[in-house]
N, C-alpha and C positions, 0 to 999 in steps of 0.2 A: 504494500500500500504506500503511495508517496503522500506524502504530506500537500505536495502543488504538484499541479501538473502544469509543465510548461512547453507551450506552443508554440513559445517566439520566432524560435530559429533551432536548428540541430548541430550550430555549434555549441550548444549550452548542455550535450551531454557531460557525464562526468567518466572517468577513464576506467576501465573495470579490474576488476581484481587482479586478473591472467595480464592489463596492462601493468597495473602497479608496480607488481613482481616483476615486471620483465625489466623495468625502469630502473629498479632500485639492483638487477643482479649485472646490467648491462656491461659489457666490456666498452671501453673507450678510450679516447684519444685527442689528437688537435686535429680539427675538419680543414682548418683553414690548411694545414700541412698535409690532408688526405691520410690522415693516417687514424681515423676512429674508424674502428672496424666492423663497429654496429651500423652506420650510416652507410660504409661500402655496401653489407649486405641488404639494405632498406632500397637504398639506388637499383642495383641489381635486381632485387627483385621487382621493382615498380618498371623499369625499362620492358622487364621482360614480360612483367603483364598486360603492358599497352603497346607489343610488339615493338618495340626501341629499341638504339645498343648504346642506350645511353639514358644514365636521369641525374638529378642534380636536387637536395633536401634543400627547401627552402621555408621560412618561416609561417608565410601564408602564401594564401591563395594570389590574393593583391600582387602580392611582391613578387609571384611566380608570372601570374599575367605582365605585368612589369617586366620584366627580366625578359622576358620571351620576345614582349616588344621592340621591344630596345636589340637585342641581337639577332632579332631580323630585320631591321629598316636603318634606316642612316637619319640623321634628324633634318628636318624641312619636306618631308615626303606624308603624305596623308595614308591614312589606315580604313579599311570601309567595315563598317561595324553596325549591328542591329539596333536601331534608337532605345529597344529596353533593354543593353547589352549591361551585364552587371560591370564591363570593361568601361564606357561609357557614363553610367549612368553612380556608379558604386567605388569609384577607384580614386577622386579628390582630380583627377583632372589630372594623373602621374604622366600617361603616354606623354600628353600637350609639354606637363610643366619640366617635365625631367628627359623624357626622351624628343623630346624636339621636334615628334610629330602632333600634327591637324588632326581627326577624326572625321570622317562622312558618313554621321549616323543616318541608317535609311530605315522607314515603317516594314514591318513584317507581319504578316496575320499570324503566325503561331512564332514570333520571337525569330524564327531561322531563314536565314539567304537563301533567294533562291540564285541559281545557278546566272539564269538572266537576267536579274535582276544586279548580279556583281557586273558581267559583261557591258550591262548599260554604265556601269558608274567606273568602269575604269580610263582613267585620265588619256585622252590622246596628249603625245607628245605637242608639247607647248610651251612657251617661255611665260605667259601667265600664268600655270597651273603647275599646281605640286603633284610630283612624281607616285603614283598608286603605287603604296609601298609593301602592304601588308590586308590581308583578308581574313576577321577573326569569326568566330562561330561558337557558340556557348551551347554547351550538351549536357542534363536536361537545362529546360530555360527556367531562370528564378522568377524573374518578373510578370512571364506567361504560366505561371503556375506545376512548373518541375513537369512541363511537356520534354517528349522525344522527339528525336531527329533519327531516321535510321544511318548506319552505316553508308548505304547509296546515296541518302541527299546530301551525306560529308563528300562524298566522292563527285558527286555531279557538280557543285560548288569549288570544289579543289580542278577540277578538271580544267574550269574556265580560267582562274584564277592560275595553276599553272602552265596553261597555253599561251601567256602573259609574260611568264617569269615572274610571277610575283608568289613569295610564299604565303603559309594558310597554319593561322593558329586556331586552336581549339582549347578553348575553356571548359574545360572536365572535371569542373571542380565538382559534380556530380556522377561523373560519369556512370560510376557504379551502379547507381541506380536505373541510368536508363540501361545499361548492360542486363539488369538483373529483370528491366520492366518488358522489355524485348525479349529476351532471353537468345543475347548474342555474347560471344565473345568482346571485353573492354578492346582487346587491341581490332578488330574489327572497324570501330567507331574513330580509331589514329591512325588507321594506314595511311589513310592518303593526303595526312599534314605533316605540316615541315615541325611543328612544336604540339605537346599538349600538356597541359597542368591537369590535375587536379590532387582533392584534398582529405588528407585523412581525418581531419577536424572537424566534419560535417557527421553524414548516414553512419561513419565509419570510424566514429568516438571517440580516437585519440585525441588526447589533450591540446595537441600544439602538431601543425608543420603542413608543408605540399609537397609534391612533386612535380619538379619540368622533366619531361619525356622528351627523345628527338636524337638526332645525330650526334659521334661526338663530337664534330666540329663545332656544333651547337650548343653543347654542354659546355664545348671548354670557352666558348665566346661569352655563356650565363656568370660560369663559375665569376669570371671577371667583372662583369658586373654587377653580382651577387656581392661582392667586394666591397665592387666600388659606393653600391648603395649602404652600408656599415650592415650587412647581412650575411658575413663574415661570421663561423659560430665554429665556437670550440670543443669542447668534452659533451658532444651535443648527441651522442650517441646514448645519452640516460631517455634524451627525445624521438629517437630513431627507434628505437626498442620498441617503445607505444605504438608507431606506427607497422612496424612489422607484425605485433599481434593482429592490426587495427587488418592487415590485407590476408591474414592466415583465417580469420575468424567470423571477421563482422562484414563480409560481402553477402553473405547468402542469406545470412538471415534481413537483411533490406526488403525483401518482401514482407515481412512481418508490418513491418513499418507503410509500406504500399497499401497492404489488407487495411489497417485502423486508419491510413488516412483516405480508402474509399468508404470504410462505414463514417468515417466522422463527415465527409462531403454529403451522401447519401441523408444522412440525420438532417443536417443543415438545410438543406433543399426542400427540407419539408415544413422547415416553422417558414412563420409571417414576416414580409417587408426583407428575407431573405435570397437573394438573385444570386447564382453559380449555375455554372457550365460544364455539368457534370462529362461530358465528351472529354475534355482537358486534365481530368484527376489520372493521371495517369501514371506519377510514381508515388511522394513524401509531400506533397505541395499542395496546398488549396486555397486560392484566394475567391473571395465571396465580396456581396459588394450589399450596403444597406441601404433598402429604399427607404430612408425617414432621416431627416434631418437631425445631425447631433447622432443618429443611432451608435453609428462605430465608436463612440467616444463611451454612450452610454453601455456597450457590451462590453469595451475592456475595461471599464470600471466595476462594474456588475458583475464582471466574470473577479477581477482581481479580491473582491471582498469575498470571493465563494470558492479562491486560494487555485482559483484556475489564472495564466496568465496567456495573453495574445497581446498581437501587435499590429498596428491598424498602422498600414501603409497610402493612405490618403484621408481625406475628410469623410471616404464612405466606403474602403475600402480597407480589409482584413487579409492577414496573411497567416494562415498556422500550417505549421511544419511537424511532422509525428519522428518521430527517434526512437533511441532504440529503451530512453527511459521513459517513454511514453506505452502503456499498453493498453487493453483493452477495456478494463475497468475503469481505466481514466478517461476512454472516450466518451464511455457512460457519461462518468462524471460528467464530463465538458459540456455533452449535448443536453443533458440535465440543468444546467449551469443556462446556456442558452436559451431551452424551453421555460424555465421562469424568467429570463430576463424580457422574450419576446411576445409571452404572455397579455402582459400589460400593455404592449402596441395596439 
């Protein structure tokens, strides 16, 4: 039984027992000199499960998108990106302030590039226009509600984009999930990009870190400016260890988490002045949207005194996220939670 049940997001799980242990028995080293041994085997292994020959531990997700940025494009060159791209939209403006490129965020009905739709927007050579440097792709999408992209629309996208010469990043800081929602293969989903992150501090509970995937000319170009950004980490291999359990253990069970966030959608769809697009629950993700003015405000409050917590990503808009310390009891809870607050509408 938890005490709160919390919906906000799934980086706010807490690390599990088989991680703690792993944490505290870890062997380690200095990363910056390559020689913690725990983080070798963390790299390796994540390379190898998103078909790479190469990965590179980084602290977050951000700083992975970042990095990846940055050692594919040269700065004064524009990046074409999805207007709710969490690269865009979630990252402080790092590509622009730090790596020296523009963004061309363009509309997308489920969050993902279509293939002609990057072809329209890549730069003809021009002395007015900056150089189309990079084509980025978020796999599941956060802001469209933890939707899939299959394997083929990565490749249809990449196709165009590399007919160009231009490379193709993918943000997989979910990845797992849509691997697990599909039921494909993670490296499937990265063949046919030049870079992919994603993150064991999401579905996948470890405490702290990502992974950049991709070549190792690519790693060794990150590693540098993993550096350069003071992302630079030492005996960090007590952090690696977490994450090793985190790819041993906590991939398969993501369904569990897919199942309670289609019944908590399902529930939701049925009280009052409550609008979702149940088509779209397709892995950890449900955003709902409230027809009554103040409602979103008056739900996370209402929810917060009945020790359930959510988070309302606009004036009428809700985001909750199911993890792996969320179960089934607690969906109860939640929709219970819900069903008296919308009562009184």
């Amino acid at each position: 039984m938890h005490d709160v049940v919390d919906f906000r997001s799934d980086t706010l799980t807490l690390p599990t027992p088989a991680m703690r242990e792993a944490m505290a028995r870890a062997d380690v080293g200095d990363d910056v000199w390559e020689e913690d041994p725990t983080v070798k085997r963390l790299e390796e292994q994540a390379a190898r499960r998103l078909g790479k020959e190469a990965a590179l531990f980084v602290s977050s997700g951000t700083q992975g998108n970042l990095i990846s940025v940055m050692a594919l494009t040269r700065p004064g060159q524009e990046i074409i990106v999805d207007a709710d791209s969490h690269v865009f939209n979630y990252e402080v403006a790092g590509a622009a302030r730090l790596g020296g490129v523009q963004t061309l965020p363009l509309k997308t009905e489920r969050g993902f590039l279509g293939p002609e739709q990057v072809r329209a927007h890549i730069r003809p050579s021009n002395v007015h226009l900056a150089v189309t440097g990079l084509v980025c792709v978020e796999n599941t999408h956060n802001r469209h509600g933890g939707t899939c992209c299959t394997p083929a629309e990565i490749e249809a996208v990449a196709a165009v984009a590399h007919e160009a010469h231009i490379p193709v990043h993918l943000d997989g800081a979910r990845i797992f999930n849509a691997a697990v929602a599909l039921g494909r293969p993670a490296a499937e989903f990265a063949r046919h990009v030049d870079s992919v992150t994603f993150c064991l501090s999401k579905g996948l509970g470890a405490p702290v870190g990502s992974l950049i995937c991709g070549s190792p000319e690519l790693i060794a170009r990150a590693r540098g400016i993993r550096k350069m950004l003071g992302g630079g980490m030492r005996q960090v291999g007590v952090l690696a260890a977490a994450g090793l359990v985190a790819l041993d253990t906590m991939v398969d069970r993501l369904a569990e988490d897919h199942t309670n966030c289609r019944r908590l959608a399902e529930g939701l769809a049925k009280l009052p002045r409550i609008r979702l697009d149940l088509a779209i629950v397709q892995t950890n993700i449900v955003i709902f949207h409230v027809d009554r003015a103040g409602g979103a405000a008056e739900l996370v409050s209402g929810c917060l005194a009945r020790k359930v917590k959510i988070h309302a990503i606009g004036p009428s808009s809700i985001r909750c996220v199911t993890h792996k310390d969320v179960d089934g009891d607690d969906i109860d809870r939640a929709l219970e939670a819900f069903r008296e607050i919308t009562a009184a509408w």
